[in-house]
Structure formats: C-alpha cells, structure tokens
C-alpha positions as CSV (number, residue, x, y, z in Angstrom):
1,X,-127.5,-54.1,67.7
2,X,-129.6,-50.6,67.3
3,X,-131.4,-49.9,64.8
4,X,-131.1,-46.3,64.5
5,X,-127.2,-46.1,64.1
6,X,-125.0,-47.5,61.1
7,X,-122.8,-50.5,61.3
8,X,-119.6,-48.0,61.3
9,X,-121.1,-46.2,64.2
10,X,-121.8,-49.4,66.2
11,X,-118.0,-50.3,65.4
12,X,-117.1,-47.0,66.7
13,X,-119.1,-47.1,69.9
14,X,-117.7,-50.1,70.8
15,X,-114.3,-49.5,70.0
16,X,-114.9,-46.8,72.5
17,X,-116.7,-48.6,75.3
18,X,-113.3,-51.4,74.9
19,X,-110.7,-48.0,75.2
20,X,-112.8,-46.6,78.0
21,X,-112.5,-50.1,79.9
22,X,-109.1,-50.2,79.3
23,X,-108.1,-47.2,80.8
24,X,-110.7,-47.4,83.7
25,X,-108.8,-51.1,84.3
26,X,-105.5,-49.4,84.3
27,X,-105.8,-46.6,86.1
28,X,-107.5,-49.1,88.8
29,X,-104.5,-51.0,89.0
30,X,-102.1,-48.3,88.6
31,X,-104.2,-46.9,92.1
32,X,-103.9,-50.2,93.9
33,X,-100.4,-50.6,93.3
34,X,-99.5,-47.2,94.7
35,X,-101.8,-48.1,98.0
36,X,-99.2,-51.3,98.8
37,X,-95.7,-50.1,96.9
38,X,-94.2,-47.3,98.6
39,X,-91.0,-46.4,97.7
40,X,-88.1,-46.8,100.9
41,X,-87.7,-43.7,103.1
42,X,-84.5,-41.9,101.4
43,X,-84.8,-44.1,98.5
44,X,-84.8,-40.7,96.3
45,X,-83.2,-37.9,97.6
46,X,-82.9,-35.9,94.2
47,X,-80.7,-36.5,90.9
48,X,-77.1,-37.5,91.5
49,X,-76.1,-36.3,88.4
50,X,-76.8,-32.8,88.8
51,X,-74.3,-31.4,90.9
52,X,-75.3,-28.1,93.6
53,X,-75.1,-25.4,92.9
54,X,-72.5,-23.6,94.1
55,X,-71.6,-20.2,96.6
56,X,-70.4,-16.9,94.8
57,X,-67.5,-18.0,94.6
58,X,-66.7,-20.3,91.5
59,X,-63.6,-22.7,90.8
60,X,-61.0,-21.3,88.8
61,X,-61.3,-23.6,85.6
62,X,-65.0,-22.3,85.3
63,X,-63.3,-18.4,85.3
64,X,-61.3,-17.1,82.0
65,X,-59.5,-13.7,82.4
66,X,-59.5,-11.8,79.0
67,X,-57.8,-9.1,77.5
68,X,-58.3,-5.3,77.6
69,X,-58.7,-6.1,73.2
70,X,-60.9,-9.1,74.0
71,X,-63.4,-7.4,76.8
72,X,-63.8,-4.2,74.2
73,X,-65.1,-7.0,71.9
74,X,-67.5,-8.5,74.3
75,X,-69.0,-5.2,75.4
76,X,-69.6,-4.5,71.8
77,X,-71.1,-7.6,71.1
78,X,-73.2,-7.4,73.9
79,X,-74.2,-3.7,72.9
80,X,-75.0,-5.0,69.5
81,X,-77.9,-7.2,70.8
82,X,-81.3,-5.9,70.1
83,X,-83.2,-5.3,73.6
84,X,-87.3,-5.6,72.7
C-alpha cells in the first residue's frame, strides 16, 4: 500500500480507519433514532423506587430513644472522632 510505512503500521492504520467508521456509523444511527423516537409525555417521571423524602418530622420506627448510659456512650464516641 505505502511504501514508506511497515506492514504492522499499515495493519494499524487500517484497523483504525475500520474503528473510526464504526463509531462515526453508530453514533449516526444513534442520532437518527433519537430525531424519530421520543419517549411518551410522563413516560418517566423519576425512580419509583426511591421514596421522597420526607418533612421534619420522621415515622416512629425510623426514631430509637436511648438511655442516659447509652447517649454518654455516643457523645463519647462521637468526641473520639478525629476532626482534620
């Protein structure tokens, strides 16, 4: 093919010039298939499975009271925690 370049560098180009076709051709078709497939008004109106969040004020099985012995231990724990 040229004369100036080895046979692993004509291999190379035209591995190249076959990957750069290939992506041209699919990023043309992804473009033409967004132009005429447009999703349904309200088709996607966020994640289902995340739940909102909620006010202030939280259910009671997401609260746990704790003890004068057990809130001493948190404070310290929390106190123990390096700040950088």
């Amino acid at each position: 093919m040229f004369t100036s370049m080895s046979l692993v560098q004509e291999i190379g180009l035209a591995v190249l010039v076959v990957a750069a076709l290939v992506w041209v051709i699919g990023l043309g078709h992804m473009l033409w298939d967004s132009r005429f497939h447009h999703p349904e008004p309200g088709a996607f109106e966020g994640l289902a499975f995340i739940p909102a969040q909620r006010g202030t004020a939280s259910h009671p099985m997401e609260s746990v009271e704790l003890t004068e012995e057990e809130e001493r231990a948190f404070a310290g724990l929390v106190r123990s925690i390096p700040l950088h």
